[in-house]
TIDREN-426066 format. One record per residue: x, y, z of N, C-alpha, C in turn; residue in three letters. Coordinates in Angstrom, 3 decimals. Layout:
SITE      n_X      n_Y      n_Z     ca_X     ca_Y     ca_Z      c_X      c_Y      c_Z  aa
SITE        X        Y        Z        X        Y        Z        X        Y        Z ALA
...
END
This chain:
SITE      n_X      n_Y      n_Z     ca_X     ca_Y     ca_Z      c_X      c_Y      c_Z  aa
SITE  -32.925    0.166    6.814  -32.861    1.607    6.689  -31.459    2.125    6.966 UNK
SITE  -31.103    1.097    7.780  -29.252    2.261    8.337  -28.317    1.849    7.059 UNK
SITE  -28.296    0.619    6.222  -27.512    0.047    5.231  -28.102    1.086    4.144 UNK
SITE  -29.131    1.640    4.099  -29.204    2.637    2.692  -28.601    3.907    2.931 UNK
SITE  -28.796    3.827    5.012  -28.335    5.641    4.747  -26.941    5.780    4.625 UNK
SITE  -25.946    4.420    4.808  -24.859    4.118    5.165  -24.416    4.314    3.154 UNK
SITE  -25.227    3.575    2.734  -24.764    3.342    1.626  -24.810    4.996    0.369 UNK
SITE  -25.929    5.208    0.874  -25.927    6.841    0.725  -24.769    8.134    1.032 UNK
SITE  -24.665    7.918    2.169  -23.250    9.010    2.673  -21.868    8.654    1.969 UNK
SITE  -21.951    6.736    1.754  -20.342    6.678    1.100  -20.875    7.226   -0.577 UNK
SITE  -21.794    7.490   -0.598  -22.042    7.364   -2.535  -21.788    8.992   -2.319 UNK
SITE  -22.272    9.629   -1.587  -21.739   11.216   -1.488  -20.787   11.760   -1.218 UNK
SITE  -19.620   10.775   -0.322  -18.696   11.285   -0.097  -17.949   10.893   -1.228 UNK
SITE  -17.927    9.596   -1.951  -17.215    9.116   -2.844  -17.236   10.202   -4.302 UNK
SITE  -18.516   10.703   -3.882  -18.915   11.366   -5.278  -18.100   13.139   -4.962 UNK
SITE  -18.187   13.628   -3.970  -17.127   14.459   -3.578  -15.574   14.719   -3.825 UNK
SITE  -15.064   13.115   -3.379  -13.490   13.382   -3.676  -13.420   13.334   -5.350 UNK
SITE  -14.167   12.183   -6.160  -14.131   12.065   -7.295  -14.391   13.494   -8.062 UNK
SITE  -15.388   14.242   -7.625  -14.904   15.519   -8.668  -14.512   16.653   -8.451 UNK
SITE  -13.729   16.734   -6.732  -12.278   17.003   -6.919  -11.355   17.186   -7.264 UNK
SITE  -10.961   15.703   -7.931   -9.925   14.911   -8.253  -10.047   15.717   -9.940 UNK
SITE  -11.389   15.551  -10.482  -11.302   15.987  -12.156  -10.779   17.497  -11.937 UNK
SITE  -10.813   18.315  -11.559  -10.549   19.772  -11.772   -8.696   19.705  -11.341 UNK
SITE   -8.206   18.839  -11.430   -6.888   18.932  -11.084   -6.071   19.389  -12.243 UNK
SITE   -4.545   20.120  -12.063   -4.213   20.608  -13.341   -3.174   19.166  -13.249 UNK
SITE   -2.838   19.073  -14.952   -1.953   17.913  -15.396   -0.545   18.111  -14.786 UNK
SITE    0.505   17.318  -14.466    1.715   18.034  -14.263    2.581   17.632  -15.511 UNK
SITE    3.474   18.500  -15.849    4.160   18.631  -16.887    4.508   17.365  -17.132 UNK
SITE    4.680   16.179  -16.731    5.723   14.817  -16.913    4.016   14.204  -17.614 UNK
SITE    3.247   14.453  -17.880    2.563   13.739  -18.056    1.550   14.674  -19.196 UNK
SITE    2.374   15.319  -19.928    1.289   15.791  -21.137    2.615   15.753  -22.094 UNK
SITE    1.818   15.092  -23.036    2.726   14.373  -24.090    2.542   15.553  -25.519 UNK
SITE    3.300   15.101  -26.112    2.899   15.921  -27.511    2.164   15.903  -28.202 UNK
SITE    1.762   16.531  -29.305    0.637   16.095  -29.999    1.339   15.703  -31.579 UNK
SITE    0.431   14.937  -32.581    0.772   14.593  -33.701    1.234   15.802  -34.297 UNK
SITE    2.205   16.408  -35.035    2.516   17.373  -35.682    3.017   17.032  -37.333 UNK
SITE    2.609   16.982  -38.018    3.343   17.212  -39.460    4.720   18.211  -39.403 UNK
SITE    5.681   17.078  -39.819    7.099   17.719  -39.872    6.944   18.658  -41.480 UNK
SITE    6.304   18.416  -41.999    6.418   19.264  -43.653    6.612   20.337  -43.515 UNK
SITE    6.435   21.396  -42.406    6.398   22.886  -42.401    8.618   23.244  -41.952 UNK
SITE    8.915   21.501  -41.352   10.429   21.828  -41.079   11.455   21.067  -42.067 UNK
SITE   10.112   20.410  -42.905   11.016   19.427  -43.650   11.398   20.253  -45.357 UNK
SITE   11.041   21.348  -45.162   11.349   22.895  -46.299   12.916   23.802  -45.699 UNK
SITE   13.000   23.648  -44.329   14.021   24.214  -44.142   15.288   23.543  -43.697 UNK
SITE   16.260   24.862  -44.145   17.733   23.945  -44.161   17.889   23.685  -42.479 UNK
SITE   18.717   22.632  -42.644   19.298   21.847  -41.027   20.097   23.569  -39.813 UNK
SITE   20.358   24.413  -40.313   20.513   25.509  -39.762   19.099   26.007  -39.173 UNK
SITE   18.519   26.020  -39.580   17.137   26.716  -39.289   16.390   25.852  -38.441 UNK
SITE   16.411   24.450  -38.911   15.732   23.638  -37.876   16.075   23.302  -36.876 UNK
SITE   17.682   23.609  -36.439   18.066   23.545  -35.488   17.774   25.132  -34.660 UNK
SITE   17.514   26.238  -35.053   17.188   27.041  -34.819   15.606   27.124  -33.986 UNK
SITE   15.012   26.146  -34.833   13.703   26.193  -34.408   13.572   25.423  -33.032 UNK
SITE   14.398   24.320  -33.102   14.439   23.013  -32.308   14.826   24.176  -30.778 UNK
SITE   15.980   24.902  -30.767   16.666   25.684  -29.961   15.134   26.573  -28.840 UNK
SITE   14.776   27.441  -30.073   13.539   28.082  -29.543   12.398   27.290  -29.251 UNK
SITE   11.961   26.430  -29.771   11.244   25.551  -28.998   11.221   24.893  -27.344 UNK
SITE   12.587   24.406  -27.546   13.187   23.352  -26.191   12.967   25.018  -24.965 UNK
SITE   13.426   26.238  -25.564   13.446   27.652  -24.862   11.669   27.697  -24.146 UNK
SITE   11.178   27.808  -24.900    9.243   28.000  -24.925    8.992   26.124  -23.902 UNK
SITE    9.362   25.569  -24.413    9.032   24.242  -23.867    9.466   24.301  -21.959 UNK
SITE   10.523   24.724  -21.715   11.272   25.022  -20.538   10.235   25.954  -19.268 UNK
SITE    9.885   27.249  -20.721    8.762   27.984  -19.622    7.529   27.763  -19.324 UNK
SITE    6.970   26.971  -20.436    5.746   26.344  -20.409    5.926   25.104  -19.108 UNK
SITE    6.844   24.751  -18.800    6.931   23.496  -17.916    7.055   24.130  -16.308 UNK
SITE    7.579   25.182  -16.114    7.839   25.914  -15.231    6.109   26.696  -14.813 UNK
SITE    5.488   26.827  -15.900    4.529   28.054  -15.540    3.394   26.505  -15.336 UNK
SITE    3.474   25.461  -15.800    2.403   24.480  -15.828    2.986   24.049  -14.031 UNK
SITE    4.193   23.664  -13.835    4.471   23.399  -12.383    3.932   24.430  -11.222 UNK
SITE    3.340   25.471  -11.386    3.124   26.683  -10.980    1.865   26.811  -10.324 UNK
SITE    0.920   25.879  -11.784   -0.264   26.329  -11.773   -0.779   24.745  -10.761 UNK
SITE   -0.057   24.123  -10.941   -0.186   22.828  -10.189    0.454   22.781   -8.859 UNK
SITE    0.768   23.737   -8.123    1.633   24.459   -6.870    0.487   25.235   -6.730 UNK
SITE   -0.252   25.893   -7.669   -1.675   26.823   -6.897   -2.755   26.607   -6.908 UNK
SITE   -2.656   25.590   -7.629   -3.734   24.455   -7.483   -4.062   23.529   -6.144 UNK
SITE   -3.150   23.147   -5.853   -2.879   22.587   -4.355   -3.509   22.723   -3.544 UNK
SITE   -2.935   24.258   -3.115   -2.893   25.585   -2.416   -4.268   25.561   -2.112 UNK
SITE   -5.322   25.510   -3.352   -6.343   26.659   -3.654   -7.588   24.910   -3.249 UNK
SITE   -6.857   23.970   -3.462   -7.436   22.535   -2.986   -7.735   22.789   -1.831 UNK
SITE   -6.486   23.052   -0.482   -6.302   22.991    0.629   -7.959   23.980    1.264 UNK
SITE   -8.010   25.104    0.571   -9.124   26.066    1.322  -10.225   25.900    0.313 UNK
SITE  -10.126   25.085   -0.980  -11.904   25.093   -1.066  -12.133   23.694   -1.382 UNK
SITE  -11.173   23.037   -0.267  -11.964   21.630    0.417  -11.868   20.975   -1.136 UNK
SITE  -11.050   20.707   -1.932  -11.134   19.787   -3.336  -11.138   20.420   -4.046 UNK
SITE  -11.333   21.874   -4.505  -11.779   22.157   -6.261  -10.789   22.673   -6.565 UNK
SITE  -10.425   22.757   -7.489   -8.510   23.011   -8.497   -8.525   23.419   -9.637 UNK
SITE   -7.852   24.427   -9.671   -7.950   25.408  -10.837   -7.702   24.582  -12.234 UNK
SITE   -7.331   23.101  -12.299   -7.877   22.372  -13.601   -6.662   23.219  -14.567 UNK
SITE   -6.662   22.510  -15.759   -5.663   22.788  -16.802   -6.192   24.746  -17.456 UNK
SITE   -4.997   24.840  -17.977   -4.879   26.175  -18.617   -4.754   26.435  -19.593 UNK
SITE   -3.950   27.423  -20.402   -3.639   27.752  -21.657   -2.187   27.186  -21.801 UNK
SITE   -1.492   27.208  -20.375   -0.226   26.310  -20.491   -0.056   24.969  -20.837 UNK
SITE   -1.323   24.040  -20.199   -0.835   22.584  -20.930   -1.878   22.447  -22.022 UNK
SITE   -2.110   23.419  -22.479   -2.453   23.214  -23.863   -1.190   23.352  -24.596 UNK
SITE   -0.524   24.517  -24.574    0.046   25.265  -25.504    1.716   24.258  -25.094 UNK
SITE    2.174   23.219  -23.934    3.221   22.649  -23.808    2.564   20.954  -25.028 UNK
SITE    2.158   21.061  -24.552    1.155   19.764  -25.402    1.264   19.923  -26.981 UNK
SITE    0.814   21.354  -27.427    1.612   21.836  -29.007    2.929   21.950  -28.805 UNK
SITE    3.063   22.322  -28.037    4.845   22.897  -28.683    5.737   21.379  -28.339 UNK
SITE    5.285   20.741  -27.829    6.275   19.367  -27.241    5.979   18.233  -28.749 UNK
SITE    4.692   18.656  -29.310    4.709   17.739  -30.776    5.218   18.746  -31.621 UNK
SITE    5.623   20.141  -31.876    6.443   20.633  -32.177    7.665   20.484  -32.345 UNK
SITE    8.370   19.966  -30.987    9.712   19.774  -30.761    9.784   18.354  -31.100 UNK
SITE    8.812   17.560  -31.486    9.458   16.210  -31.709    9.085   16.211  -33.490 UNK
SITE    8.584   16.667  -33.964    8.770   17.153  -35.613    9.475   17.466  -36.079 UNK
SITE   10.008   18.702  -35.363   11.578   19.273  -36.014   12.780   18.186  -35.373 UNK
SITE   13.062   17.540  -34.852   13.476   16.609  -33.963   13.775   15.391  -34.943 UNK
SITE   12.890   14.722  -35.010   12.444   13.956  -36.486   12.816   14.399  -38.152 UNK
SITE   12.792   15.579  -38.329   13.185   16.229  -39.183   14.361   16.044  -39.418 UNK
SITE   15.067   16.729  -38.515   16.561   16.974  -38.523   16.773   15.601  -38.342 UNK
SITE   16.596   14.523  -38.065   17.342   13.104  -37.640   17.689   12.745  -39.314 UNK
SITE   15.771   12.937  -39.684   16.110   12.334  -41.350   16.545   13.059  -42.209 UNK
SITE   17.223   14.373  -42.516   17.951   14.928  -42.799   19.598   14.644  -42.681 UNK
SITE   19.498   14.218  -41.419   20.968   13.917  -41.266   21.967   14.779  -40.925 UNK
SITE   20.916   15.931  -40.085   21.936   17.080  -39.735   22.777   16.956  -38.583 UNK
SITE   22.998   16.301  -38.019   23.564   15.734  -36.941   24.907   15.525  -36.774 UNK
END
């Protein structure tokens, strides 16, 4: 009887930190880009795609800042409700597009040869 209740409390506590742990937000070093079709940069001239590349890397910068943020109040918000974490946002969605964004036009411009 004490080895089940023993074995019981670790299966609850184990089962505690574990979904915790899922509501955590991603941190920026670790959300990659997504597949993007370069065809929408592979229409414009090497001026423009460097234009785009510019405003992108711009959007990419704040998205990384506001995702570090949410993973700083996430923490925070761990510390007083004992494990649960405000989990991903509209930010590492939207760094996740724009980072396969920036490697399309990126790609673009290489095979172009605007360089």
């Amino acid at each position: 009887m004490k080895i089940n209740l023993l074995n019981q409390n670790t299966f609850i506590i184990s089962s505690f930190l574990i979904i915790g742990c899922y509501n955590n937000p991603t941190p920026p070093s670790e959300i990659i880009g997504s597949q993007i079709s370069g065809f929408q940069y592979g229409l414009l001239d090497c001026q423009k795609i460097n234009d785009e590349i510019m405003f992108l890397e711009e959007r990419e910068k704040t998205l990384v800042i506001a995702q570090e943020k949410r993973v700083r109040d996430s923490k925070v918000q761990q510390w007083w409700t004992e494990g649960d974490g405000k989990g991903d946002g509209f930010e590492a969605l939207e760094l996740y597009r724009v980072r396969g964004e920036l490697n399309a036009a990126r790609k673009i411009y290489k095979n172009k040869e605007c360089i």
